[in-house]
N, C-alpha and C positions, 0 to 999 in steps of 0.2 A: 504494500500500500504506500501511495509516493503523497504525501502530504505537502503544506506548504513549509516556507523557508523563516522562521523568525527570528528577526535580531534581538540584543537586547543589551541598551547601554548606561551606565551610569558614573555618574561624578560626583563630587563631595566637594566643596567648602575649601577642601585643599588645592584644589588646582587642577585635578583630572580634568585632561581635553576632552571634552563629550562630541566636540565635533570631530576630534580624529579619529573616536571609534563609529562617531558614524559613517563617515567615509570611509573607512575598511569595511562597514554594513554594506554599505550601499554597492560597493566591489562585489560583495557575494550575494547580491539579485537577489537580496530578503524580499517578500511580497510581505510583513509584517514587521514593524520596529517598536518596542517598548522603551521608554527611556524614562530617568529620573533623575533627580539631585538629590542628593541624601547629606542633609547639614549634619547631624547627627545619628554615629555609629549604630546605635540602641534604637532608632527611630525605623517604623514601619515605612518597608518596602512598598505601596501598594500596585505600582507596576511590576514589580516581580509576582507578587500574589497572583495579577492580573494574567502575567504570561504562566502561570502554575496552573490557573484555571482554565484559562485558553487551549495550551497545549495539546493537541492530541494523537494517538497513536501515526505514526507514519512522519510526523512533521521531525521540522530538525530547526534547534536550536544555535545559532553562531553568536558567539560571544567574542569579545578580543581580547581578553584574556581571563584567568581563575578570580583573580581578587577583584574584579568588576563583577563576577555573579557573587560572591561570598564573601563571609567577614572573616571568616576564619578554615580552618581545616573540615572541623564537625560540619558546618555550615553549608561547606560546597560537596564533600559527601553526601550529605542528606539531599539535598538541590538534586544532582545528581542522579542520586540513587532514584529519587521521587520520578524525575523525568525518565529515566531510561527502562525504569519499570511499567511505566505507561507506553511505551516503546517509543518515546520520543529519544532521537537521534542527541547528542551536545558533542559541539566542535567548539574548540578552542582558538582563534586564530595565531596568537601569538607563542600559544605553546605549540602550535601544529598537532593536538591529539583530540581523535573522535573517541567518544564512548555511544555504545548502543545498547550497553547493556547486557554483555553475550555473559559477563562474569568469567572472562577471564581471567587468572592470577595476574597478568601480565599489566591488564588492563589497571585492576584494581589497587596495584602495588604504584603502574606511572600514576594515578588518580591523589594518592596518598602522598607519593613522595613529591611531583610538580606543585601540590595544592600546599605541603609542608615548605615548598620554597616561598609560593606566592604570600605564605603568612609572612613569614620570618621577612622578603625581601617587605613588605607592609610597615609592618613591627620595626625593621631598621629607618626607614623612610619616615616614619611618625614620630619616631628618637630626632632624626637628622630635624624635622620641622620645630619640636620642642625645644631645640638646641637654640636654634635661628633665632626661635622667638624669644627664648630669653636675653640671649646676647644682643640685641636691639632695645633692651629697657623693656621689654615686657611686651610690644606691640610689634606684631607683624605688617600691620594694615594702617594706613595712613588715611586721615578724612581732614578735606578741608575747614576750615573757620563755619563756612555754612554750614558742611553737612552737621558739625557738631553740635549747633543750634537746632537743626530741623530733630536731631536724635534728642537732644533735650527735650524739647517740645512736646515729641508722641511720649518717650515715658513719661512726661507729665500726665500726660490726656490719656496714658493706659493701654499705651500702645504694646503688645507684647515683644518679649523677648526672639520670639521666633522669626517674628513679620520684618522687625529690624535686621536679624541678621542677612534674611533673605534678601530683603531692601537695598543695605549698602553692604554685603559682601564682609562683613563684618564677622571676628568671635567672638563668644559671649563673653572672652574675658575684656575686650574694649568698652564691652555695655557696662560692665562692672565698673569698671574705671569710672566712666561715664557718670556711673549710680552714687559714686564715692565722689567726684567733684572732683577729679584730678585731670582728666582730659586724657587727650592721648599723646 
């Protein structure tokens, strides 16, 4: 059974290019593209949900790489597993590995060990950010005289925490600043 082709891509707050994993989509003549921004790690996927429910037997899944579907090890096994046992296809572009689910040791073992790098190279990369952002005084992210008035303003008026960071690209630890009257 030859189903369709779907993409599926997401970015974070850190900087993931969302448009160059959709331009690798777009290379592989997806007829379906899910995308997202995820400010927060802990925070519900609901385009991933969406392609979990979607999904159907025959279809195949392209991603551009493991730690764009998952947060961690557990997380893109389960992912994984969940799709492949629907017999939904997952191709990886960056790692170059299909799984379909046959349950091979082979398969299972690259699954564990690529997905074990994709954590760790993550895990190194969110050290490398932590680093930056201290050694610059606390802030990564720069906002002009305006925007710090306009962010004054909405928390005044009750503006949430989320809507702001979304807004100007902001972490919550600038808000904070913010909240304590120190600026950035």
């Amino acid at each position: 059974m030859v189903g369709q082709k779907i993409g599926y891509a997401s970015a974070s707050k850190l900087g993931h290019d969302l448009e160059r994993q959709l331009y690798q989509l777009e290379s592989r003549k997806v007829d379906r593209v899910f995308t997202e921004i995820i400010f927060d790690r802990r925070a519900d996927r609901p385009a991933l949900q969406e392609l979990l429910q979607c999904a159907q037997e025959g279809d195949s899944l392209i991603v551009q790489s493991m730690d764009r579907l998952a947060r961690n090890l557990a997380d893109l096994r389960n992912i994984v597993h969940t799709l492949t046992t629907s017999g939904v296809t997952v191709t990886f572009i960056k790692e170059d590995l299909t799984f379909n689910g046959n349950g091979e040791p082979i398969s299972v073992m690259l699954l564990s060990v690529m997905g074990g790098v994709a954590e760790f190279e993550r895990s190194i990369n969110n050290e490398r950010l932590l680093e930056e952002h201290q050694n610059v005084g606390g802030h990564s992210c720069k906002l002009t005289p305006e925007q710090l008035v306009q962010i004054r303003a909405k928390l005044a008026s009750g503006a949430s925490m989320e809507s702001l960071i979304r807004e100007y690209m902001i972490c919550q630890e600038t808000i904070n600043s913010l909240l304590q009257g120190s600026g950035t």
